[in-house]
C-alpha positions in Angstrom: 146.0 124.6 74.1 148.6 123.1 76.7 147.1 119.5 75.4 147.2 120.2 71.4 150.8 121.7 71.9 151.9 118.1 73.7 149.8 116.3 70.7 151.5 118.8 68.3 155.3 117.5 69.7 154.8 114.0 69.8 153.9 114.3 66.1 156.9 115.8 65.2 159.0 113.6 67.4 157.5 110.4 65.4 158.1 111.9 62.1 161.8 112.8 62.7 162.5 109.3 63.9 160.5 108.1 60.7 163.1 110.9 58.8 166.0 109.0 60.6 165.4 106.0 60.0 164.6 106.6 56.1 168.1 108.4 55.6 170.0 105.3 57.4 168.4 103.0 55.1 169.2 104.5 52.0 172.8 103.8 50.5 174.8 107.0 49.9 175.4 108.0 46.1 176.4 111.4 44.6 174.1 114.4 44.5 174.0 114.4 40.5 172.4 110.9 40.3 170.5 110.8 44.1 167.6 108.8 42.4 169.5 106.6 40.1 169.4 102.7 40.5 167.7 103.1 44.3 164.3 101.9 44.5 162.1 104.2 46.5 161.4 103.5 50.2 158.8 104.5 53.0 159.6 104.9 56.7 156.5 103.8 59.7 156.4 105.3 62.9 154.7 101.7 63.5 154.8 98.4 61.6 152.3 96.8 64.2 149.7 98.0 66.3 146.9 96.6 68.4 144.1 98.5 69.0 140.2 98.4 71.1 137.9 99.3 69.4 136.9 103.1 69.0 140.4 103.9 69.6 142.0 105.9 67.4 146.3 106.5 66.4 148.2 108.2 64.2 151.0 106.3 61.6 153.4 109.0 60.3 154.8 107.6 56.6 158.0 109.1 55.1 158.9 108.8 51.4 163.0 108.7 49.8 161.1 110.3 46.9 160.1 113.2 48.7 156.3 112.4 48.1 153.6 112.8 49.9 152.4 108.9 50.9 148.2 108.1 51.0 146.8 105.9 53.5 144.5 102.8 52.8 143.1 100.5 55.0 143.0 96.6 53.6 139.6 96.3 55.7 137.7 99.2 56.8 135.4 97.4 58.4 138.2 97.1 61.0 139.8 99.8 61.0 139.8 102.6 59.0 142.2 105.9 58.2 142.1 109.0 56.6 144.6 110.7 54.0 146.6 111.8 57.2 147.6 108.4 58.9 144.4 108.7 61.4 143.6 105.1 62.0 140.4 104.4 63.8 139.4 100.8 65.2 136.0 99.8 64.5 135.7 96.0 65.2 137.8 93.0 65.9 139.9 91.4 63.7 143.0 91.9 61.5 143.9 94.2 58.5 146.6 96.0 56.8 147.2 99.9 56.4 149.4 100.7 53.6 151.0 103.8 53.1 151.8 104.6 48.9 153.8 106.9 47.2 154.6 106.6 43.9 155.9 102.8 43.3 157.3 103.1 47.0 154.9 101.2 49.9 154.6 99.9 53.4 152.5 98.3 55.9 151.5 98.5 59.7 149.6 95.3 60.7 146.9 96.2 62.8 145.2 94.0 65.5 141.9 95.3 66.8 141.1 93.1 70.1 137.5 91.8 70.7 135.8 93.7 73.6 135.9 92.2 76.8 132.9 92.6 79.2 133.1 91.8 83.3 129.8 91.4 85.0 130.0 92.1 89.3 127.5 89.3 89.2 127.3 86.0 87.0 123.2 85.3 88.8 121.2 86.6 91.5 118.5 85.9 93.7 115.6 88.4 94.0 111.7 88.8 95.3 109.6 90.7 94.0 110.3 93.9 94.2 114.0 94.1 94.7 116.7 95.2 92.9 120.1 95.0 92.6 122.2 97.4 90.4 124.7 95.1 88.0 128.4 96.8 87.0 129.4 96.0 83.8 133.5 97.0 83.0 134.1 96.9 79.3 138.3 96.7 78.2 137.9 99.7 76.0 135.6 101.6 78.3 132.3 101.7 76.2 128.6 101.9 77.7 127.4 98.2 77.7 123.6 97.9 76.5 121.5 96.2 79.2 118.6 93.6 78.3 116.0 91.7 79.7 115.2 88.2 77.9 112.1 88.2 80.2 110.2 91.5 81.4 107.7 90.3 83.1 110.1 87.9 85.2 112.7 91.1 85.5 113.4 94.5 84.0 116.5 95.9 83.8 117.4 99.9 83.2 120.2 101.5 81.5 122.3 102.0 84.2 122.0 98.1 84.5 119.6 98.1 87.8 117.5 95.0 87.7 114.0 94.7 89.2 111.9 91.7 90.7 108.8 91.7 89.2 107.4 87.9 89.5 108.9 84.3 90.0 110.4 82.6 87.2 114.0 82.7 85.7 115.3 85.8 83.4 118.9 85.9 81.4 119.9 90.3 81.7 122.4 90.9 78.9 124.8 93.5 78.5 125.9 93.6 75.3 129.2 96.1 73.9 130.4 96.4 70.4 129.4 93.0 69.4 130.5 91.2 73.1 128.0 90.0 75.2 127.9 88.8 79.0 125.1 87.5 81.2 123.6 87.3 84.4 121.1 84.6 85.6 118.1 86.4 87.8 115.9 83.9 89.7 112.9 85.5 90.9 112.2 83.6 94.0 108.6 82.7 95.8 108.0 84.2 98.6 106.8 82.9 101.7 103.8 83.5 103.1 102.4 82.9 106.6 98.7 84.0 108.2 98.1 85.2 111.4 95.7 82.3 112.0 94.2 79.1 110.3 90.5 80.0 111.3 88.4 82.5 113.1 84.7 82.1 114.5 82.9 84.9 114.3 79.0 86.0 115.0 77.3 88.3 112.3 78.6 91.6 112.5 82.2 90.7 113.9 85.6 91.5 112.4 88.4 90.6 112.5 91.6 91.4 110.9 93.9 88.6 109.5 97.5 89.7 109.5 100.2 88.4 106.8 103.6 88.2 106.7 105.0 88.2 103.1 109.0 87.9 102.7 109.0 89.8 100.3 106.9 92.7 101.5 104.2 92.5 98.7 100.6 93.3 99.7 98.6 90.1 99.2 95.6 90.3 97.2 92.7 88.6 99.6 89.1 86.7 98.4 86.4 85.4 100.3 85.0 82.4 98.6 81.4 83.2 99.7 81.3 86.6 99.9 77.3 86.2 101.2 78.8 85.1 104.3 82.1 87.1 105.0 83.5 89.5 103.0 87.4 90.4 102.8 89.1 93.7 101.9 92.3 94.6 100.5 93.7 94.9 104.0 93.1 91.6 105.3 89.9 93.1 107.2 87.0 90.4 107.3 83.3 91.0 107.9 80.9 88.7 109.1 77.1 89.0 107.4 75.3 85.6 108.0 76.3 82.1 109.5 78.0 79.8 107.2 81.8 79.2 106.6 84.0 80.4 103.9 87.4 80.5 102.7 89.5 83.8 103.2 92.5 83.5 100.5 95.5 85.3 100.5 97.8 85.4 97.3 101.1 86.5 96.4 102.9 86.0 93.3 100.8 82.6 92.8 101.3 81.7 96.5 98.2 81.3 98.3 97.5 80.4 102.1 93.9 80.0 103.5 92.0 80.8 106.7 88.7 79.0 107.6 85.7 81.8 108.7 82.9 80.4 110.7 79.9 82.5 110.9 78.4 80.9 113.6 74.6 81.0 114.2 74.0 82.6 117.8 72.3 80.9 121.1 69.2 82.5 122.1 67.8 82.1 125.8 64.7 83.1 127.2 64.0 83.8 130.8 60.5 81.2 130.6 58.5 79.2 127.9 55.1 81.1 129.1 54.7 84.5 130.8 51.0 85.7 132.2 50.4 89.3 132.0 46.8 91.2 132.6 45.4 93.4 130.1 46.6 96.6 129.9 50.0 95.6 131.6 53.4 95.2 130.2 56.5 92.7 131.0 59.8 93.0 129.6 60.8 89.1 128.3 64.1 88.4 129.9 66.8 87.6 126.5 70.0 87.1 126.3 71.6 86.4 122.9 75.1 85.1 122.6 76.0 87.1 119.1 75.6 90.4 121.0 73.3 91.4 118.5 69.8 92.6 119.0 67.5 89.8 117.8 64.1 90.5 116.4 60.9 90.4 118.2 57.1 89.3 116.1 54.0 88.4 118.4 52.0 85.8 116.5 48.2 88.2 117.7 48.7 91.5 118.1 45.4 91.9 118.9 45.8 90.0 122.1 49.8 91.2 123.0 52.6 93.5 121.1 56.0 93.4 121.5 58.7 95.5 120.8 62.2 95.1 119.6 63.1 95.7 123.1 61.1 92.2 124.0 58.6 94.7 125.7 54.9 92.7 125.4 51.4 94.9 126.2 48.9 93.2 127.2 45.7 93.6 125.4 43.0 91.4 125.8 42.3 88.1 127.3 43.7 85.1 125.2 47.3 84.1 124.3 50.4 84.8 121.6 53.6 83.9 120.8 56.2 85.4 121.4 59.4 84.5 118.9 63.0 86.0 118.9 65.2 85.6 115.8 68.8 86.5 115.5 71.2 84.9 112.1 68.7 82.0 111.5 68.5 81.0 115.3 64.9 81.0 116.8 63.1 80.8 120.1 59.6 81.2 121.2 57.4 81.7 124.3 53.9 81.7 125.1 52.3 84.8 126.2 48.7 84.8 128.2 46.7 87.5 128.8 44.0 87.2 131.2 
């Protein structure tokens, strides 16, 4: 109420000084011929006015004729009003409102200024998955609209926060009542370092290759023989047969290698030839470099067995062999029974 009461005042304040200033410029004449040889005149509370857009003031008109002026607007495009002097600014540029009454007329020249937009930031420099939240200050306080030329490069939300999302250049707009400014997002590579150039590993083995991304995005990781080593999405290898093959890791199109070597294992027997009677057992002395238990296969079982434990029974008289295999490595021994 307080506010509409001020409002209220300040209305009648302009349209006495309009009332003033009518009555001084009129010439004085007698009462019995007031209207007589005197054109009719209006009184403005405002013969110029500037304006942003979407604001909105009020032109009081008064008429020597006693009538009640009507508003019109030479552009309402610009800037419109309404029957009571309510002029509203609608986009920039220049136009006339002309108050009428009867033959009697005037004019308040109204300028509405082009919206002005000020960025915090004319470019920035992001990695995937950043963000950065851009300001936008408009002259006649309106919301800016926020866009992204590229979404996939960078996204941007209404409140203007723009995300990383892959390297490559973007152009975020914020555009306000026809104004438009921009900010250049480069979407930089990251760098990418591995723990280690190669590994050698036996079947079996793991081993886990740790890498260090700038801009803290999970690489995606690829064995190039996956018969050999496999990778997961962690980075954590696994060794299944000699060979070599490439372990990749990629971020954003950024891709750094390490070398896996599978390598085949060395198998040593304790002898060449072993002697055993029938219906004894000797345990073949082994050792196997891999750490892996290698497999056992007696050529005649009817003469000696063997387990996987290299544990040969003698049978009968004659002689076997013995061989050990472990990842494509073998080695053999002669066993005699007598």
């Amino acid at each position: 109420m307080k506010r509409f009461l001020n409002k209220h005042m300040l209305l009648m304040r302009r349209f006495l000084c309009a009332l003033l200033i009518a009555c001084a410029v009129l010439p004085a004449a007698p009462a019995k011929q007031a209207d007589a040889g005197f054109p009719a005149l209006i009184a403005l509370t405002a013969y110029r006015k500037t304006l942003n857009i979407g604001e909105e003031f009020l032109i009081v008109a008064v008429a020597s004729n006693g009538k009640i002026p009507t508003f019109r607007s030479s552009s309402s495009r610009i800037a419109s009003v309404s029957k009571y002097g309510r002029i509203t600014a609608k986009a920039a540029g220049s136009c006339r409102i002309t108050a009428k009454a009867g033959s009697a007329e005037a004019s308040c020249a109204v300028t509405v200024a082009k919206t002005t937009i000020r960025l915090n930031q004319s470019s920035l420099s992001l990695e995937h998955g950043e963000t950065f939240r851009l300001t936008a200050t408009t002259s006649n306080g309106s919301i800016p609209v926020f866009k992204s030329s590229k979404k996939s490069v960078a996204t941007v939300e209404d409140d203007g926060t723009v995300t990383a999302l892959k390297p490559g250049t973007a152009t975020i707009r914020a555009t306000a009542d026809k104004t438009t400014q921009t900010c250049k997002v480069t979407v930089r590579k990251p760098t990418v370092t591995l723990s280690a150039a190669s590994y050698k590993l036996y079947r079996g083995q793991t081993v886990r290759i740790e890498a260090a991304v700038s801009s803290g995005i999970t690489p995606v990781w690829k064995s190039s023989k996956k018969s050999v080593a496999s990778v997961d999405e962690n980075g954590l290898v696994t060794a299944y047969k000699h060979g070599v093959t490439i372990i990749r890791a990629t971020v954003d199109g950024i891709t750094r290698n390490c070398e896996i070597t599978v390598a085949s294992p060395e198998i040593t027997l304790a002898a060449d030839t072993f002697t055993v009677k029938a219906g004894k057992s000797i345990k073949i002395g082994m050792t196997c470099s891999s750490g892996n238990a290698p497999v056992w296969k007696s050529s005649k079982k009817s003469v000696a067995t063997v387990d996987q434990n290299g544990r040969v029974k003698a049978k009968k008289a004659g002689s076997t062999t013995i061989t050990v295999t472990e990842d494509g490595t073998k080695e053999t021994c002669v066993v005699r029974v007598v």
